[in-house]
BATORNU-77387 format. One record per atom (N, C-alpha, C): residue in three letters; y, x, z negated. Coordinates in steps of 0.001 Angstrom, whole numbers, plus 500000, padded with zeros to 6 digits. Example, Ala and Ser with C-alpha at 12.3 -4.5 7.8 and 13.67 -1.06 7.14 Angstrom:
2
ALA494310513190492200 ALA495500512300492200 ALA496700513200492200 SER497750512850492920 SER498940513670492860 SER500030512900492130 
END
This chain:
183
UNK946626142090862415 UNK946174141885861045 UNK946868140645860491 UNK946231139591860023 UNK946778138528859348 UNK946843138756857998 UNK948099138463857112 UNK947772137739856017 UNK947262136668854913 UNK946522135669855729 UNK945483134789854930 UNK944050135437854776 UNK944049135254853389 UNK942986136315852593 UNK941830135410852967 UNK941256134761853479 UNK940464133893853459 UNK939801134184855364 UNK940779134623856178 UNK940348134449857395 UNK939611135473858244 UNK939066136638857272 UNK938194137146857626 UNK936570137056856607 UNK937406136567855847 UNK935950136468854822 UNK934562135516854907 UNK935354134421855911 UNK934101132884856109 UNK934299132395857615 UNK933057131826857802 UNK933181131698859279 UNK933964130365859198 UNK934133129547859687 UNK934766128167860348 UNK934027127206860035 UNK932979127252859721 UNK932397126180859361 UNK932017125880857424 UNK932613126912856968 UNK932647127252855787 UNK933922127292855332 UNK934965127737856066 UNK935856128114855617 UNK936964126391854868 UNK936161125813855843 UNK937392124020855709 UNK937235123695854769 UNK935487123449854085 UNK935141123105852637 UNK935529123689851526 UNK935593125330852037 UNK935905125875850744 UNK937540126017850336 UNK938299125785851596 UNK939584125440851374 UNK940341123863850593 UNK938874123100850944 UNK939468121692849855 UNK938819122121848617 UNK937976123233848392 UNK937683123572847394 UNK938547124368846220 UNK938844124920846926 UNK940394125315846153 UNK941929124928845743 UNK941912123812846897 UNK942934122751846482 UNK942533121867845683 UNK941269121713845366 UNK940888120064844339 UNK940593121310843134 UNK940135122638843327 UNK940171123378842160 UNK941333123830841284 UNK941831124377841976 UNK942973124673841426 UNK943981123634841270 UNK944198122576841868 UNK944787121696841673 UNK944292120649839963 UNK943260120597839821 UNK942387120324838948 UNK942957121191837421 UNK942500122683837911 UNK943140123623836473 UNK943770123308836320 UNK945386123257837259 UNK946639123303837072 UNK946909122122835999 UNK946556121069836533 UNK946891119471835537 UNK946284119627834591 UNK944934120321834198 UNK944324120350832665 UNK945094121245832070 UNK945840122587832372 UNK946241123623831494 UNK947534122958831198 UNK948398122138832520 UNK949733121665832114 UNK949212120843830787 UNK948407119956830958 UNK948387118981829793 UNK948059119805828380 UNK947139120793828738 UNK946736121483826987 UNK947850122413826812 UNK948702122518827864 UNK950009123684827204 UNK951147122662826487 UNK951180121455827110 UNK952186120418826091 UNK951476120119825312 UNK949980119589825085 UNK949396119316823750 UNK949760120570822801 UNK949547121946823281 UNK949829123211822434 UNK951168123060822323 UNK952065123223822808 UNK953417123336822482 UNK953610122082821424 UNK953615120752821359 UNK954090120327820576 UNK953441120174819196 UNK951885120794819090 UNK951202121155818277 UNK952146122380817400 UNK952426123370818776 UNK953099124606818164 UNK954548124215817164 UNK955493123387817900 UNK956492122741817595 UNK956320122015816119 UNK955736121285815455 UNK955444120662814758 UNK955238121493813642 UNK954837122418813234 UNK954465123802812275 UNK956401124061811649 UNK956271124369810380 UNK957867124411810303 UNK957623126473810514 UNK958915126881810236 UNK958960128084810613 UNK958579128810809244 UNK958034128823808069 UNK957558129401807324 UNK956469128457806028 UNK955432128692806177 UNK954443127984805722 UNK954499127283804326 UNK954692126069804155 UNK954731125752802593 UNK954194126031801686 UNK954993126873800345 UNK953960126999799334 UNK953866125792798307 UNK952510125428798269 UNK952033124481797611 UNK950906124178796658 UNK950510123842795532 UNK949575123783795018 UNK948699122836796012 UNK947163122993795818 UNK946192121842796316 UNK946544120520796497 UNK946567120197795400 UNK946904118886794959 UNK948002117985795675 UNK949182119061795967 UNK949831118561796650 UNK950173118480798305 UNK949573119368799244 UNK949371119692800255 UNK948233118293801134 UNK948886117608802356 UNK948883117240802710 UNK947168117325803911 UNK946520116788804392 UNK945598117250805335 UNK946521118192806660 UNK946462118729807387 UNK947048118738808791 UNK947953119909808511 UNK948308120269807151 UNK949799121370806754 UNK949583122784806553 UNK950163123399807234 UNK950248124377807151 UNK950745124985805814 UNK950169125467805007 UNK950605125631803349 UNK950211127294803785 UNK951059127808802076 UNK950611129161801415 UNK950047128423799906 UNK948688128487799255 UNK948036127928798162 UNK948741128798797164 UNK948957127872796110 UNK949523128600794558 UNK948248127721793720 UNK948424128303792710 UNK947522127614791470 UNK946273127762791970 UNK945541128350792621 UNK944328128225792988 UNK943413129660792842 UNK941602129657792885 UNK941387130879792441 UNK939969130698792983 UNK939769131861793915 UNK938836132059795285 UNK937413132874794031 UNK936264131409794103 UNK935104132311793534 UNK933884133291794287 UNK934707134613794127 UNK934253135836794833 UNK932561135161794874 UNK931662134776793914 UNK929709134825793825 UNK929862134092794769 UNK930678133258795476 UNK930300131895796668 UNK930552132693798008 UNK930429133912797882 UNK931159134467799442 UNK929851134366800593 UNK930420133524801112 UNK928943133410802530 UNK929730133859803716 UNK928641134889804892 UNK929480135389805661 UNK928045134415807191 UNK928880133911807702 UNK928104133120809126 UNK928279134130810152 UNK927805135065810834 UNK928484135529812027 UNK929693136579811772 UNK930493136544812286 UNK931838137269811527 UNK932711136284811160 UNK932419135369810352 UNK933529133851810008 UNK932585134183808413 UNK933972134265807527 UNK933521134361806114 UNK934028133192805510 UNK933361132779804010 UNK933389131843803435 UNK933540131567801975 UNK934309131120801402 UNK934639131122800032 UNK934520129988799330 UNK934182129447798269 UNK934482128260797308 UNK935390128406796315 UNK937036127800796688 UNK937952128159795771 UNK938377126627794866 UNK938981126881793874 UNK939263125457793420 UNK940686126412792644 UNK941282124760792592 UNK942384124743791952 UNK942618124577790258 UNK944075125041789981 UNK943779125269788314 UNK943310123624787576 UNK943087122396788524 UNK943077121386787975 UNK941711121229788141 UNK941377121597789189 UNK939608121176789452 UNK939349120951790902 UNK940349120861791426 UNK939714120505793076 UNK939448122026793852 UNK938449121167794752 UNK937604122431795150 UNK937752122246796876 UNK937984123703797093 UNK938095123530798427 UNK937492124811799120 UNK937498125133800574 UNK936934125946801123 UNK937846126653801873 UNK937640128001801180 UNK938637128564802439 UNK937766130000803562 UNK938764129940804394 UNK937633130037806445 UNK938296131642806573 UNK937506132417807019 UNK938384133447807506 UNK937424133440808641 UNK938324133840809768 UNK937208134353811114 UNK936794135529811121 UNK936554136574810269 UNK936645137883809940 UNK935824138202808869 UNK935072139294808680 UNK934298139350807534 UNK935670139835806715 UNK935475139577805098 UNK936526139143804292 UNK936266139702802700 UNK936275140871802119 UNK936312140920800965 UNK936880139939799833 UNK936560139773798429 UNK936934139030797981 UNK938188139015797757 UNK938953140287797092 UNK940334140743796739 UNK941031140385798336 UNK940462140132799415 UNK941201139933800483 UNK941559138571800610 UNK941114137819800395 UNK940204136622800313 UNK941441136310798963 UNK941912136537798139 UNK942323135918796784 UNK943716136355797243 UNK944021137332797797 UNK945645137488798299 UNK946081137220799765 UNK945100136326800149 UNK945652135499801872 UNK945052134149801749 UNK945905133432800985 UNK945410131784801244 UNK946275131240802131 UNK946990131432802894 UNK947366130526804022 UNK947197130741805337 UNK947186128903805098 UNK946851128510806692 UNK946325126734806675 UNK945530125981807830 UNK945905124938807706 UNK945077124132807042 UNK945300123237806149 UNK944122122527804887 UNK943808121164805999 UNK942698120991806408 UNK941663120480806915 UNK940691119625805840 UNK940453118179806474 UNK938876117987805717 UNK937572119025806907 UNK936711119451806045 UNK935888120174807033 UNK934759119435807907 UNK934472119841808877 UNK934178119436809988 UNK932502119367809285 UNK931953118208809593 UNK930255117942809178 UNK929304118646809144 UNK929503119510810597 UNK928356120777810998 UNK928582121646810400 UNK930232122194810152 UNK930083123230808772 UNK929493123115807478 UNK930004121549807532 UNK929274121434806004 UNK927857122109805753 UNK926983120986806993 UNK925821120920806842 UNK924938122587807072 UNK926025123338807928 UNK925618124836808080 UNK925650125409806874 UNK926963125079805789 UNK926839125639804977 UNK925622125686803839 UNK925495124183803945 UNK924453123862802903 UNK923024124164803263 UNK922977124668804527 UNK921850125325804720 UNK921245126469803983 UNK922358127203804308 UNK922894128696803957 UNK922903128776801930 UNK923071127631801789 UNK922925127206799846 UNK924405127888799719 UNK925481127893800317 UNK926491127655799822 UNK926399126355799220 UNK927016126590797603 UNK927203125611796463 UNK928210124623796750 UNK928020123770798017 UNK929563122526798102 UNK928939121598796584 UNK930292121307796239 UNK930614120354795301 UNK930414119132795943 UNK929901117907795292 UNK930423116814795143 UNK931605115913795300 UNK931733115097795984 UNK933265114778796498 UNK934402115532797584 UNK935097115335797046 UNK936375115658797861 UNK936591116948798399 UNK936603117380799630 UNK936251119111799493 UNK936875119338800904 UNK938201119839800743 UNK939118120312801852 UNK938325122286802592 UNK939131122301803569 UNK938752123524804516 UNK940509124069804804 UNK940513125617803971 UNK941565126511804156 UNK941099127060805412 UNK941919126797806748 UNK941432127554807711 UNK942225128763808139 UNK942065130094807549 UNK943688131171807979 UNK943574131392809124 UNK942294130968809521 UNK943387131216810736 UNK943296130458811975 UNK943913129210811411 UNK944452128223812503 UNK946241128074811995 UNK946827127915812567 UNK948204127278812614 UNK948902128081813655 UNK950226128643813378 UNK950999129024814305 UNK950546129894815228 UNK949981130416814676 UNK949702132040815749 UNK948404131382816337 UNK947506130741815790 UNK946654130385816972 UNK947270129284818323 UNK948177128910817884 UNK948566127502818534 UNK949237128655820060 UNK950297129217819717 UNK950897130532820169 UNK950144131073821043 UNK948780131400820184 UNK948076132006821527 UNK947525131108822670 UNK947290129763822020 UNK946547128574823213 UNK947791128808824426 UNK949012128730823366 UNK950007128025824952 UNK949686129464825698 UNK950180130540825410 UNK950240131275826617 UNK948839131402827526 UNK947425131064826757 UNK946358131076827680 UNK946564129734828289 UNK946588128605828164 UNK947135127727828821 UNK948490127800829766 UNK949565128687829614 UNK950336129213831081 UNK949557130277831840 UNK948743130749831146 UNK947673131311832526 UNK946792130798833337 UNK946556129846832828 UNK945635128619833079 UNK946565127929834289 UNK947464127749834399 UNK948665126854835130 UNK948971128072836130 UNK949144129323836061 UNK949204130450837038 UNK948226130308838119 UNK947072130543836994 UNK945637130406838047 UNK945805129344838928 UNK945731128160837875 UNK945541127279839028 UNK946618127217839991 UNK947488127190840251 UNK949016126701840743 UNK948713128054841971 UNK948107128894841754 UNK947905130296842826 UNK946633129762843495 UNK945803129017842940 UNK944676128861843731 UNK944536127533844557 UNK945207126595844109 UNK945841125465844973 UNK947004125908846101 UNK947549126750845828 UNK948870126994847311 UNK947729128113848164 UNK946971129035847635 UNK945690129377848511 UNK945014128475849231 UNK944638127114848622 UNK943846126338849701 UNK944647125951850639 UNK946107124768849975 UNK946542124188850694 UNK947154125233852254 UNK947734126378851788 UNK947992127342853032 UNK947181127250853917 UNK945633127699853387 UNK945078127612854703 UNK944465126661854828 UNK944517125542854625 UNK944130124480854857 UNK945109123507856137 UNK946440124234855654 UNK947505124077856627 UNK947440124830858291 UNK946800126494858210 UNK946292127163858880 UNK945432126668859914 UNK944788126189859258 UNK943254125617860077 UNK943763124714860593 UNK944768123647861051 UNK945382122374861254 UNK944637121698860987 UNK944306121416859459 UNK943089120209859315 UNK944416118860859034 UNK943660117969859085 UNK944601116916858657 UNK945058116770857277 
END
């Protein structure tokens, strides 16, 4: 009985291809997940350890904030899918959008504003305005709750699985690729 999982499963004339197939595969994952687990990590890194509370006005694109001064108008609640949708503005006038991935009561919705302030992405817009969500005129940021730490958190570790996989499925080829005495 051998231990290469591969040497009863394909004949020999199958088996060589599908062994560079798994070394250029997995070799392949491995370098994309390494690269999106340091893009995630220093994404993750960059987040301070408790979210700024900030009025609108003052909150930055890219920041992870908790919103003060601001007030979520429950009649604008549009729900896409299970991703709900609000039109909130601030006590000065700016108007922004805040994202839940979750269907979202309003009272839920008015006591969880953080997460990361975004300009919003075009196709939302334009989805929204399909939908006759009321966007304002001008300047119009996207509360997303739930992007920042904990999503970032979850990329890296699916991205070290990503680097498992591959890194297990590249020493699978190369083994028997070694096996077979190919060059």
């Amino acid at each position: 009985m051998t231990t290469y999982p591969l040497a009863f499963l394909l004949p020999l004339a199958v088996r060589k291809p599908f062994t560079i197939f798994l070394l250029v595969f997995g070799g392949a994952t491995l370098l994309a997940s390494a690269v999106g687990e340091v893009l995630m990590l220093r994404s993750l890194l960059s987040y301070p350890s408790h979210p700024r509370t900030a009025p609108l006005e003052a909150s930055a694109p890219g920041s992870w904030v908790e919103l003060t001064g601001t007030i979520i108008e429950c009649d604008t609640r549009q729900q896409i899918g299970e991703d709900t949708y609000f039109l909130g503005r601030s006590f000065s006038g700016r108007r922004f959008i805040a994202s839940y991935n979750r269907p979202t009561s309003c009272e839920a919705a008015r006591g969880h504003q953080v997460g990361v302030l975004d300009p919003p992405d075009p196709r939302l817009t334009l989805t929204l305005a399909r939908k006759n969500f009321p966007l304002p005129p001008g300047r119009l940021d996207l509360l997303c709750t739930w992007c920042g730490p904990p999503h970032d958190r979850l990329g890296a570790w699916l991205f070290l699985g990503g680097m498992l996989v591959g890194g297990f499925l590249a020493w699978v080829g190369l083994r028997e690729r070694r096996r077979l005495g190919a060059p």
